[in-house]
C-alpha positions as CSV (number, residue, x, y, z in Angstrom):
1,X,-14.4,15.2,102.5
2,X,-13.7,15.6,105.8
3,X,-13.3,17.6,103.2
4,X,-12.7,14.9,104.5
5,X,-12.5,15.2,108.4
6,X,-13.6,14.6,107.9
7,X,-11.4,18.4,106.2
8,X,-11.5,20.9,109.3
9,X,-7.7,22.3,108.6
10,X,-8.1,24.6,106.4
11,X,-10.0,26.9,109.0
12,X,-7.0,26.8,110.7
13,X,-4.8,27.9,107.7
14,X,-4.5,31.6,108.3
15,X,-3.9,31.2,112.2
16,X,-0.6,29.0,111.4
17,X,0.2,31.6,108.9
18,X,0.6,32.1,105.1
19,X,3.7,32.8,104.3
20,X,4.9,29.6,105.0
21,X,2.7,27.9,102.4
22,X,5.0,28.9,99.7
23,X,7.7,26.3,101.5
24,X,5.1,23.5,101.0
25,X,4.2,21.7,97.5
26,X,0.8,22.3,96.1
27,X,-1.9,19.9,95.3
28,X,-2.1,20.0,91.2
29,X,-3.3,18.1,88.3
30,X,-1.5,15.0,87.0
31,X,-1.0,13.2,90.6
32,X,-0.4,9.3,90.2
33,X,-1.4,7.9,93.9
34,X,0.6,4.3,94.2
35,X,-0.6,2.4,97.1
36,X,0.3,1.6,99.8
37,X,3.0,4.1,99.6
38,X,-0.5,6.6,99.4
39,X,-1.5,5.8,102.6
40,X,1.9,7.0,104.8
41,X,2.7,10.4,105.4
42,X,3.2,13.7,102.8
43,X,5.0,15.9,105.2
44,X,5.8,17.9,101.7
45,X,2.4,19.3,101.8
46,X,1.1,21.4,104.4
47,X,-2.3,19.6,105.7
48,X,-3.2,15.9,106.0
49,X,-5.7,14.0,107.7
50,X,-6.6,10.4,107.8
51,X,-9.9,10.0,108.8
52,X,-12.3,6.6,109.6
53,X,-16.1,6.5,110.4
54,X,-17.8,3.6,110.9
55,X,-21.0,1.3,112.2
56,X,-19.9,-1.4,114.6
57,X,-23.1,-3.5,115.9
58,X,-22.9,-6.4,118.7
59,X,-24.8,-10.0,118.2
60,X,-27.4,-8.7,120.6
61,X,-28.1,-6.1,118.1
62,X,-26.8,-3.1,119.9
63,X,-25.3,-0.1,117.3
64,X,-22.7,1.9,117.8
65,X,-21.4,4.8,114.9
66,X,-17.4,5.8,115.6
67,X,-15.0,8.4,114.6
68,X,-11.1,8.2,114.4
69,X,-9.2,11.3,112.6
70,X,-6.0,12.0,112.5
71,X,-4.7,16.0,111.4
72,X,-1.0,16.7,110.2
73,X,-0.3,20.3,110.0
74,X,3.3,21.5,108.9
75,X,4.9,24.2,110.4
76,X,6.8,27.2,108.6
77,X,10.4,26.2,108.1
78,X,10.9,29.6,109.4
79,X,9.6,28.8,112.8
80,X,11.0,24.9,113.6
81,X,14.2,25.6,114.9
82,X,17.2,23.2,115.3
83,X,15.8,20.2,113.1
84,X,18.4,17.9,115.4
85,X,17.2,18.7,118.5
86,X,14.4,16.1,119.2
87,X,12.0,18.8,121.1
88,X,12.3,20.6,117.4
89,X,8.4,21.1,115.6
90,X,8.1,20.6,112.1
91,X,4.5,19.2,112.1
92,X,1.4,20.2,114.8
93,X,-0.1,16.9,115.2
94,X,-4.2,16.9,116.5
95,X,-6.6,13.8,116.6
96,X,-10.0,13.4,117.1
97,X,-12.5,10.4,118.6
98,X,-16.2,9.8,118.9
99,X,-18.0,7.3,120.0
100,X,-22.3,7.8,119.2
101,X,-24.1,4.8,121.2
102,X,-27.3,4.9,118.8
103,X,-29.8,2.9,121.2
104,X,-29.1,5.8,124.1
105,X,-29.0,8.5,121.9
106,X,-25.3,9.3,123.6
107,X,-22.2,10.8,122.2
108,X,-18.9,11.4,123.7
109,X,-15.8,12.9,121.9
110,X,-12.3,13.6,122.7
111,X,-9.5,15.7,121.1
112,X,-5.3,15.5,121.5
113,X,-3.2,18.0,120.2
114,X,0.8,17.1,120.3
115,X,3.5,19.3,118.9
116,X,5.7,15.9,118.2
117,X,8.2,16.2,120.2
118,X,10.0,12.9,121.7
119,X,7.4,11.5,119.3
120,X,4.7,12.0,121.5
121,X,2.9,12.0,118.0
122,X,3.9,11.4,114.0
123,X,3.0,9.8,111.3
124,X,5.6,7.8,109.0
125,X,6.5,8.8,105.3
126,X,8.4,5.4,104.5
127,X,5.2,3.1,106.1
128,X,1.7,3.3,107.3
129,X,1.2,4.7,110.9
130,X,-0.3,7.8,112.6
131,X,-0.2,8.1,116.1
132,X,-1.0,11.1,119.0
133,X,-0.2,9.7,122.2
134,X,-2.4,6.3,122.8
135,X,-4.0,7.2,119.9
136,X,-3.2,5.3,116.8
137,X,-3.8,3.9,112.7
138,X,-1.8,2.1,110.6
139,X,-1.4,-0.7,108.4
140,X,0.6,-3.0,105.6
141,X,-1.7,-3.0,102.9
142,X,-4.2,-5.3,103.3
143,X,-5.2,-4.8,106.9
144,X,-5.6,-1.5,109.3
145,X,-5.0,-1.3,112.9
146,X,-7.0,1.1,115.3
147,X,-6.9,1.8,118.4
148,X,-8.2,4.6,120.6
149,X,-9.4,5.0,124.1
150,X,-10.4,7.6,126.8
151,X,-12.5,8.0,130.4
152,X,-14.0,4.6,130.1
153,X,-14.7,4.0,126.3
154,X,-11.9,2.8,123.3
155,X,-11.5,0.9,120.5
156,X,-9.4,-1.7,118.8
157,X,-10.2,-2.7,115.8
158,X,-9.1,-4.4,112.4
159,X,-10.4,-3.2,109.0
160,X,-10.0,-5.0,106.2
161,X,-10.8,-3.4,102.9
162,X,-13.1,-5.2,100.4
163,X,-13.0,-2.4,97.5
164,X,-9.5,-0.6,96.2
165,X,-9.0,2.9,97.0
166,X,-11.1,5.3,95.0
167,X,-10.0,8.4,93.5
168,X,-11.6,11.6,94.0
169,X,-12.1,14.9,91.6
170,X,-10.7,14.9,88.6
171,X,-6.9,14.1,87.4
172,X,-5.6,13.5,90.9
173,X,-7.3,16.5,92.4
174,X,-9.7,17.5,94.2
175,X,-10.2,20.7,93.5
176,X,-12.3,22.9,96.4
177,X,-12.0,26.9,95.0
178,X,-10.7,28.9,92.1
179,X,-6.9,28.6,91.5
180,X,-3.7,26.3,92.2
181,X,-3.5,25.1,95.5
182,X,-6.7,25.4,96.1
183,X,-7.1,21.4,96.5
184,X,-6.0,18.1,97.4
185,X,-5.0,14.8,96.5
186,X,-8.3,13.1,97.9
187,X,-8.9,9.3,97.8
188,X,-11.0,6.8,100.2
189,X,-11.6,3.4,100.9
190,X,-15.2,3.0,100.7
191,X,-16.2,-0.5,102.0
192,X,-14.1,-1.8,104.8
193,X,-14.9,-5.0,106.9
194,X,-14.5,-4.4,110.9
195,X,-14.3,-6.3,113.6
196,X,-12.9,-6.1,117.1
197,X,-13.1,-4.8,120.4
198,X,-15.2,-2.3,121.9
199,X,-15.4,-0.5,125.3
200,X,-18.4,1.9,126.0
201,X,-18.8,3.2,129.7
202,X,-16.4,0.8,130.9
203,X,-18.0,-2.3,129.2
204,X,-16.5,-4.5,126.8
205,X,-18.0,-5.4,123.8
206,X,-17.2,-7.8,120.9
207,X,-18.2,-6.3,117.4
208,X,-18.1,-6.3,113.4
209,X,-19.6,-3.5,110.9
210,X,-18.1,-1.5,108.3
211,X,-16.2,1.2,108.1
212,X,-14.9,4.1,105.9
213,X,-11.7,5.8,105.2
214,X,-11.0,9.1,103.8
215,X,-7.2,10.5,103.4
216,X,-6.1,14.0,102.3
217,X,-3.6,16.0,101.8
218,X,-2.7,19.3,100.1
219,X,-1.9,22.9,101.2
220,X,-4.4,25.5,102.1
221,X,-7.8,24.9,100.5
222,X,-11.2,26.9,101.0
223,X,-11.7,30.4,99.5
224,X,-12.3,33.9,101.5
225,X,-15.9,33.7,99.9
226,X,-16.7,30.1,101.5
227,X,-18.3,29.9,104.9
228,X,-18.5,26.0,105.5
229,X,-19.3,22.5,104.1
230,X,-21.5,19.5,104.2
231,X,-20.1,16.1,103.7
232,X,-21.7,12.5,103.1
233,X,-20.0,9.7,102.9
234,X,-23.0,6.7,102.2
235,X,-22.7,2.7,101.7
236,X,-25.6,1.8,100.2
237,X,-26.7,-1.9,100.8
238,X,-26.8,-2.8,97.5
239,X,-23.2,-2.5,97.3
240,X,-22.6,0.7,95.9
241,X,-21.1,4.2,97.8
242,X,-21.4,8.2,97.8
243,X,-19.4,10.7,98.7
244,X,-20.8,14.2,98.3
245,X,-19.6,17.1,99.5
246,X,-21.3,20.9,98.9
247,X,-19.2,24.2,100.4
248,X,-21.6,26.6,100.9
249,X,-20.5,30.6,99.9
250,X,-21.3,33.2,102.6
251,X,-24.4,34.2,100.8
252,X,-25.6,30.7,101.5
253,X,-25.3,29.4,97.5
254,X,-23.6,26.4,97.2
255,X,-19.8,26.6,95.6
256,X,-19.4,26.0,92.2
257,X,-16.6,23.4,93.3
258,X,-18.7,21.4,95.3
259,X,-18.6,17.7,93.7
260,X,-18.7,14.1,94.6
261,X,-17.9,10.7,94.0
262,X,-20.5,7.4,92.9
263,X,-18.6,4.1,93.6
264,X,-20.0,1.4,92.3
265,X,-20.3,-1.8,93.1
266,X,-16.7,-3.6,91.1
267,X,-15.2,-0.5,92.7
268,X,-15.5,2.2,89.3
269,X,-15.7,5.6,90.3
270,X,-18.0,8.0,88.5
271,X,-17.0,11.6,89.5
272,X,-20.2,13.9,90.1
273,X,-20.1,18.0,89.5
274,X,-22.2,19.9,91.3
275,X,-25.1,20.0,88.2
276,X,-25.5,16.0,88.8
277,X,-26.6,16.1,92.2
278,X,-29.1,18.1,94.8
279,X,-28.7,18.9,98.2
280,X,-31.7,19.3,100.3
281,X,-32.4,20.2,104.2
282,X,-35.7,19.1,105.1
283,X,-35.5,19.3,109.2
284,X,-33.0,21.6,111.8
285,X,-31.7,20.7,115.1
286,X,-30.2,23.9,117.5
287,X,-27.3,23.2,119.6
288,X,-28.1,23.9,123.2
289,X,-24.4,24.4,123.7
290,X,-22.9,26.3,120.6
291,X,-26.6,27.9,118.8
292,X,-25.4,26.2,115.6
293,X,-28.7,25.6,113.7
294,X,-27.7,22.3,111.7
295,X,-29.5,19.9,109.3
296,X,-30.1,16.8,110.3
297,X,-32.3,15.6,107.8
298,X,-31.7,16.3,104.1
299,X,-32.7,15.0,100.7
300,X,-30.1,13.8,98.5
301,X,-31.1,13.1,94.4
302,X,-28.2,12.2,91.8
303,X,-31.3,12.4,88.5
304,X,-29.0,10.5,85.9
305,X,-28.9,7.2,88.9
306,X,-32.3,7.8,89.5
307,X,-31.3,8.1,93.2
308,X,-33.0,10.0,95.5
309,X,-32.4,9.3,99.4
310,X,-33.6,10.1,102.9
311,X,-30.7,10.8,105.3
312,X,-31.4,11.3,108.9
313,X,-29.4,12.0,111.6
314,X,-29.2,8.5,113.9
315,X,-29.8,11.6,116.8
316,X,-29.5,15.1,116.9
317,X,-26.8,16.0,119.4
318,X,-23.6,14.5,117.5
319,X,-21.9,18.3,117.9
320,X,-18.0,18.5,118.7
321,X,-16.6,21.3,120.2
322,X,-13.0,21.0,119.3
323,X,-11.5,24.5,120.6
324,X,-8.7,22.2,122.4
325,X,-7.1,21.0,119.4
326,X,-8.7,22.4,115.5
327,X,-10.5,25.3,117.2
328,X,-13.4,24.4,115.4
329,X,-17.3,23.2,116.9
330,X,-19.0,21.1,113.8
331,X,-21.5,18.5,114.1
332,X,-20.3,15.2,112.6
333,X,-22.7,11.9,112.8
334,X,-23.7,8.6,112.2
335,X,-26.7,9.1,109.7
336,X,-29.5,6.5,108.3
337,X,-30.1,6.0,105.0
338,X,-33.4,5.3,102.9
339,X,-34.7,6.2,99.9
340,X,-35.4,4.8,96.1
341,X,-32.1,3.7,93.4
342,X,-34.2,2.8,90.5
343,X,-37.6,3.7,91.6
344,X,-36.5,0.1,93.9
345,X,-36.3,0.6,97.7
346,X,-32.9,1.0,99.0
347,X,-31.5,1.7,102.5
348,X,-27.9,2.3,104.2
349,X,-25.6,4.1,106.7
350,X,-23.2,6.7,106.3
351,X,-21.0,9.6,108.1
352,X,-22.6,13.6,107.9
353,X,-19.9,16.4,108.6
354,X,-21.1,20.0,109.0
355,X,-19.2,23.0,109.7
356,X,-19.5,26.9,109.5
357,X,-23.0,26.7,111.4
358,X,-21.7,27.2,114.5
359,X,-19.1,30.4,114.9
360,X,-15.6,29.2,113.6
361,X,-12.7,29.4,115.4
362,X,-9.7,31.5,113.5
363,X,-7.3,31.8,116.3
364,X,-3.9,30.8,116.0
365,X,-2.6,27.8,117.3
């Protein structure tokens, strides 16, 4: 979801502090999304993230995964000073990018964090564009624009969506604990067609593949009683997508908020409680680095579609540490998909986030 990217903000809610969240508008019922006004900036809520994952491949067959994520994170009126002096902070601006070369089981990652100032990062409220430094998304519509790069790998790419945007939880929210604010405004472009340019360890590479989009905003989110999530985003070759996502309590039960999303093929979005789907791990993987135990092979079975599907990890080691920017060290990979849609053989790629099985990180920023 990253819950979305994706997301990883609201672990950082309490360090940034919560009596400023009354200065922000929640995320309730009733919201209308219009697009493409959608896709640029809220700054009226207090968290945002834009966040793309995708499967690039070369004509030589080489495969590549990729994140891009983009985190918003408004600042207490209280705290911003003189609003006409251009080194004034309003919004904490952090960014994220990933790069998994599949055939050599490598992955590299970076992280920025920008207070804004002399708009050394933003991201614009009257069009579509996100930026931290080099670091950049945007868009008119019908086409986005990426570009990323750092120590010898980047990418530029263009994405053009082939599904409209589909709209997560129910009546414009997606709600993630008990209570008002407690959610976001959740929507994701499912199916995008990429194609473009990139670099890994200093080579240049032409490429297509697909990509997919997840954008959020809202105020704080998770509950005291919720430890972490898991999050799927799947494109399944037969044209249809899921998102899932399942927020695991501190006594290891899954919330009762957990839900997801089944797109289907004309682009109709089926929401999916928690009682319509099962999450399963089947095999761990230990970071070396942080001790986090994750799964990195589960079972996923939505009965009523008669779906029931494999995912595994493309490799293991797909752990960030992001103490320089969200504080937080989650695993988030480019997965395989198999499994059955009909009793019929069916197979696919998608995006896995975890968090909360390493230690999180609750420091202030």
């Amino acid at each position: 979801m990253t819950i979305g990217a994706t997301a990883l903000l609201c672990l950082l809610l309490s360090g940034l502090g919560a009596s400023g969240e009354a200065a922000f508008r929640q995320a309730l019922p009733g919201y209308r999304f219009v697009f493409p006004r959608d896709h640029a900036s809220h700054p009226d809520f207090k968290t945002e993230w834009w966040y793309y994952s995708g499967h690039l491949h070369t004509n030589d067959g080489q495969r590549f995964g990729y994140q891009l994520t983009f985190f918003r994170v408004g600042v207490d009126p209280a705290l911003r000073g003189d609003s006409r002096s251009r080194w004034a902070v309003r919004d904490l601006y952090l960014a994220h990018f990933a790069i998994s070369d599949l055939a050599d089981r490598r992955f590299q990652y970076w992280e920025r964090r920008s207070r804004g100032a002399l708009d050394s990062a933003g991201a614009l409220t009257d069009a579509f564009k996100v930026w931290n430094g080099p670091w950049a998304a945007g868009g008119d519509g019908k086409t986005h624009h990426l570009t990323a790069s750092a120590e010898g790998y980047a990418i530029d790419l263009t994405l053009t969506p082939t599904k409209p945007p589909a709209i997560h939880g129910v009546n414009g929210v997606s709600q993630k604990a008990a209570g008002l604010g407690h959610a976001s405004h959740y929507y994701s472009l499912t199916k995008i067609a990429t194609e473009g340019t990139l670099i890994v360890a200093g080579k240049r590479l032409a490429v297509t593949g697909s990509t997919w989009m997840d954008h959020e905003f809202g105020v704080g989110q998770l509950g005291e009683s919720q430890a972490g999530w898991d999050w799927f985003s799947i494109q399944l070759d037969g044209g249809a997508e899921l998102m899932l996502y399942q927020i695991r309590r501190a006594d290891g039960r899954p919330d009762p908020y957990s839900s997801g999303s089944l797109i289907r093929p004309d682009g109709r979005v089926e929401h999916l409680p928690l009682n319509a789907f099962s999450l399963t791990p089947q095999e761990f993987w230990q970071s070396p680095k942080s001790g986090g135990r994750y799964p990195i092979r589960w079972r996923i079975q939505v009965p009523s579609r008669r779906l029931d599907l494999s995912v595994r990890a493309a490799f293991p080691d797909q752990e960030l540490d992001t103490r320089g920017s969200t504080l937080v060290t989650y695993w988030e990979g480019s997965v395989a998909i198999s499994g059955t849609a009909d009793n019929r053989p069916i197979t696919g790629v998608g995006y896995l986030e975890m968090t909360g099985y390493a230690a999180p990180f609750r420091q202030p920023l």
